[in-house]
N, C-alpha and C positions, 0 to 999 in steps of 0.2 A: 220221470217224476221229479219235482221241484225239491230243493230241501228243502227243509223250515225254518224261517227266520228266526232269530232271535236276537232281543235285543238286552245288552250287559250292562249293567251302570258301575261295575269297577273300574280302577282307573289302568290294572293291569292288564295286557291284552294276552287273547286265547283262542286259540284258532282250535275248532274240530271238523274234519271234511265231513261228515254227516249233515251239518248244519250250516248257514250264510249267518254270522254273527256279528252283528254291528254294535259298536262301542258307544256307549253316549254316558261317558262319568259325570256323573250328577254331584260329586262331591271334590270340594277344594277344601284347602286350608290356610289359612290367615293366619300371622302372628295377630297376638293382642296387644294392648296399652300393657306395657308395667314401669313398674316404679326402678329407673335405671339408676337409681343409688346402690342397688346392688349391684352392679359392676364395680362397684370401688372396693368391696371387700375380697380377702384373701377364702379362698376352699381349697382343700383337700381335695377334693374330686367332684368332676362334673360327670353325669352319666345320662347318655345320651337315648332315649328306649324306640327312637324309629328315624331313619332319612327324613321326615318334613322337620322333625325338631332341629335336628342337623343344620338345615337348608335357613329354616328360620332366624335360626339362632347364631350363624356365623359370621354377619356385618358386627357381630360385639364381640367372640369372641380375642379380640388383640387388645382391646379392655379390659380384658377380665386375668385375676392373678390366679392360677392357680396350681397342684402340685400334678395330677394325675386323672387321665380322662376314659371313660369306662363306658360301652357300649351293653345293649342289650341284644344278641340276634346276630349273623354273621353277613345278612345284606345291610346291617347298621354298620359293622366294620368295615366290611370292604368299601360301603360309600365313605366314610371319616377317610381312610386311607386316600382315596381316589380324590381325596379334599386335599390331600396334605396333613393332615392329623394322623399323629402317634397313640395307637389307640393304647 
């Protein structure tokens, strides 16, 4: 008997032996335009709420002043960690 195919469009992979599951992530993520005059201001804290923010947002943060950096989730921490960042 064959298994059933299936097909996942998350970006995270998942294997079950009952099934042949083939990956086809339909979804990226892009930074946007913004307005980079906020990088010249002082925060109290940045909080980071998923790894693409992270990813995105790291060519500025050596720009950026701030006092204290806060995560949402514990694969958000450990990726900040894994960056070099003190979460």
């Amino acid at each position: 008997m064959m298994k059933p195919i299936i097909v996942m469009t998350q970006t995270k992979r998942y294997d079950d032996q009952r099934a042949e599951i083939v990956h086809l992530p339909f979804v990226t993520t892009e930074p946007l335009p913004f307005d980079q005059s906020v990088l010249r201001r002082h925060y109290d804290w940045l909080v980071f709420t998923s790894q693409n923010a992270v990813t995105h947002f790291l060519p500025y943060l050596k720009q950026l002043n701030f006092n204290g950096l806060a995560v949402i989730g514990e694969k958000t921490k450990a990726f900040c960690e894994s960056q070099g960042l003190q979460v």
